[in-house]
N, C-alpha and C positions, 0 to 999 in steps of 0.2 A: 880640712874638710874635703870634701868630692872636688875632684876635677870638674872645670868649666863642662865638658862636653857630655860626661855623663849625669852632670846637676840637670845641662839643658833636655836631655832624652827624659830623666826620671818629671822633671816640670810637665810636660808633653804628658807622659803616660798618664800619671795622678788625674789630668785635666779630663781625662776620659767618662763618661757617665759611669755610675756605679763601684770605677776604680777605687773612693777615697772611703767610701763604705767597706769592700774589700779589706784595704787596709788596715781598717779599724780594728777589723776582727779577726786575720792572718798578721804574725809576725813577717810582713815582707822584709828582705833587705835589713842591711846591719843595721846597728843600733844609731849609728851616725846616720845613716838614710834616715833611719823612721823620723829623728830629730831636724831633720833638715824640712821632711817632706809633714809634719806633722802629724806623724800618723800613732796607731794606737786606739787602744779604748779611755785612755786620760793622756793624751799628749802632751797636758802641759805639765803632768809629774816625769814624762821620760826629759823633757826640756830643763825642767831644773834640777832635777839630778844630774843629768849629763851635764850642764851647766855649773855645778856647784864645783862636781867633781873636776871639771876642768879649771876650772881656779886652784886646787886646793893641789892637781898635780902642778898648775904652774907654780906654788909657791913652798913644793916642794913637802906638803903635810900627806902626811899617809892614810889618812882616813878621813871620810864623814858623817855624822850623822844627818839621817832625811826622818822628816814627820809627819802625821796627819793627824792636824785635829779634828774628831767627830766624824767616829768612824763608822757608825751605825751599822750598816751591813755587814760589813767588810769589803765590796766591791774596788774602792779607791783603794785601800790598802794592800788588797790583795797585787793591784796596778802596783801602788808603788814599792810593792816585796819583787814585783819581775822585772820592772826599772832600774833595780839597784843591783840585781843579777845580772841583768843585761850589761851596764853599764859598769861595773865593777871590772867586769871581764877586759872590757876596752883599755880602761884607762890605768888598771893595778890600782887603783886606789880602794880599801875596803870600805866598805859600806854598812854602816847599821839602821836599822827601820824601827821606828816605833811609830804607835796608836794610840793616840787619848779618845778618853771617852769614858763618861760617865758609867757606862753598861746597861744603864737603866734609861735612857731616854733622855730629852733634853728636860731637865729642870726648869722649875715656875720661874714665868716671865718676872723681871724688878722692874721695870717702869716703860714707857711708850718708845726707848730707843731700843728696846729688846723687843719690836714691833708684835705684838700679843697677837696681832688681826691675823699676821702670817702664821705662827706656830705657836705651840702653847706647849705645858708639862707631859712627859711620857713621849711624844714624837721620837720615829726610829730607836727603836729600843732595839738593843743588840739581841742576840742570839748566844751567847759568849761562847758554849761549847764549840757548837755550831761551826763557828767561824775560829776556835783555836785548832779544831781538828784540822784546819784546812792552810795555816799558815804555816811556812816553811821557815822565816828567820825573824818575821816581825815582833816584835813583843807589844803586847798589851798593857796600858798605863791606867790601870780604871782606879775610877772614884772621881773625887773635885777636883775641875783640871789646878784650879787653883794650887793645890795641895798638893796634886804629882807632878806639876809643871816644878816645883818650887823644890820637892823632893829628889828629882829627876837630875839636875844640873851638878850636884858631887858627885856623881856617882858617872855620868859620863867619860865615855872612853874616845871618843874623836869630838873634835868640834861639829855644830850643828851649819849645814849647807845646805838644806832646802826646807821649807814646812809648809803645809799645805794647811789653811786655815776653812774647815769647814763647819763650825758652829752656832751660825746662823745669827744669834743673839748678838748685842754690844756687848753685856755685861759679860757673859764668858770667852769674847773677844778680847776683851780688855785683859784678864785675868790670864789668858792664854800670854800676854806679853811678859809674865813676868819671865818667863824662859830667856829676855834679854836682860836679866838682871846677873845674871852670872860674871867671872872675870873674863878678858876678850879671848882669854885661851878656851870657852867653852863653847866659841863661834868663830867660824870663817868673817872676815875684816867686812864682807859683802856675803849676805845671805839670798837668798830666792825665795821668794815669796810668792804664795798662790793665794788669791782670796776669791771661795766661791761664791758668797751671797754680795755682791756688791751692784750688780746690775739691776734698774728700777727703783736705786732705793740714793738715799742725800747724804750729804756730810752730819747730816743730826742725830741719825738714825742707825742700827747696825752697824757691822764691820766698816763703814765707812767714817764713822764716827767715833770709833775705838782709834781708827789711824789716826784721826785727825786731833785727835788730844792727846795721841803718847807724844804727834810731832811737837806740838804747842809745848810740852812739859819735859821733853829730853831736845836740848839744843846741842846736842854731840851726838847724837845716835837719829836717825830718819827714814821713814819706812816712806818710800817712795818709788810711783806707779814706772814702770821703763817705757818713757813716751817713745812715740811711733816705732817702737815693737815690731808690730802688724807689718811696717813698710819696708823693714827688712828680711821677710820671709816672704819665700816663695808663694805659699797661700795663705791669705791673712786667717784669721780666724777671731770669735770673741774674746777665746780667752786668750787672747797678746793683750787684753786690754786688761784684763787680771790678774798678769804677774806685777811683782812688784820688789822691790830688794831694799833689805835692812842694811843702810850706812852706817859703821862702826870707824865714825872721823879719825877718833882717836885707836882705834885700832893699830898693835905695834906691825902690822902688816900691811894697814890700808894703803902706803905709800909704793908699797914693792910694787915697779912694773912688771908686769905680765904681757906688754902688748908684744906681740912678735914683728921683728920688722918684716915689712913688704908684707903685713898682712893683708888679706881683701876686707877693703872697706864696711862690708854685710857682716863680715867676725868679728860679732861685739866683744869688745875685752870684757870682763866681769872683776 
């Protein structure tokens, strides 16, 4: 990462009023700046891309797959199609993007942990042309995620290193996991995880609730939040508090170190 002196100058600058808005919406600085400094219009997809990607060169794999589920506008996607260009570029590792999504909106709620009060059938309906006219490498996975998630895993060309879970619901939360059903060659040993609707809401209900029963029912595989996050970054933010990384125990790689000696303490191995 950055040298101590210019980590401390860029800490300094960011802190400025107006600066971190700036950033959001100018590419400042390398792709390792933006990561460090959190900047971007989704900086927690340029984090675990960058993230994935740096596992997958420490272990010596040549590619990854990054994802988004629930992609409705296109906005996040379009984030994580310049994340993986960005980051590609750094690290040689190639990169592939995909999209799920229904195309049609979020489908009828199943029952009160797919909280009905917040969102209902047809919400964020895509655009498909729209939004294919305007993507450069992502590819779109529409229909039942069920059914492309499930469809999706032979046909993969790199193992999967980040996924960004934005479907609001339990029930297509849940259904979104079958993507760890594959063999460990269709995922990095440690995945990255984003989950956007978990704030406000309990372990009963929503995404929070999908997690907490795949834990309960996979005792070899564990989708688990990266506590104090936030306190190893220069400027904390919410979402440190919603990444989250799928452990693959058994993974024939989970065991390979990666950690660099005399690394700084702030560089989490992954």
């Amino acid at each position: 990462m950055l040298g101590g002196l210019k980590r401390r100058v860029l800490r300094q600058m960011f802190r400025v009023p107006g600066a971190r808005l700036l950033g959001s919406k100018v590419p400042i600085g390398s792709v390792e700046t933006r990561v460090l400094l959190g900047l971007g219009a989704k900086p927690m997809y340029t984090f675990g891309v960058y993230s994935a990607a740096s596992l997958a060169k420490s272990l010596g794999v040549s590619g990854i797959s990054v994802i988004e589920f629930g992609v409705a506008g296109g906005r996040g996607l379009l984030a994580l199609e310049k994340a993986a260009e960005d980051v590609e570029k750094h690290f040689g590792v190639a990169i592939d993007v995909f999209g799920f999504d229904t195309g049609e909106g979020m489908p009828a709620p199943t029952d009160y942990r797919d909280l009905p009060y917040a969102w209902g059938q047809g919400f964020y309906k895509m655009d498909v042309e729209r939004l294919q006219a305007r993507l450069k490498r992502a590819r779109l996975m529409l229909g039942d995620v069920e059914e492309t998630a499930a469809a999706f895993l032979p046909k993969i060309k790199h193992p999967i290193g980040f996924v960004s879970f934005d479907l609001d619901y339990y029930s297509s939360t849940q259904r979104a996991f079958r993507l760890w059903e594959g063999s460990p060659e269709t995922r990095l040993p440690r995945v990255m995880c984003y989950f956007d609707d978990i704030f406000c809401y309990n372990e009963y209900v929503g995404e929070l609730c999908a997690i907490r029963e795949y834990n309960l029912n996979h005792p070899e595989m564990k989708l688990c939040p990266m506590h104090f996050l936030r306190h190893t970054q220069p400027h904390p933010s919410a979402w440190h508090d919603q990444i989250y990384m799928l452990h693959d125990f058994r993974h024939p790689l989970y065991c390979v170190n990666v950690r660099q000696q005399n690394s700084a303490a702030t560089q989490l191995p992954l």
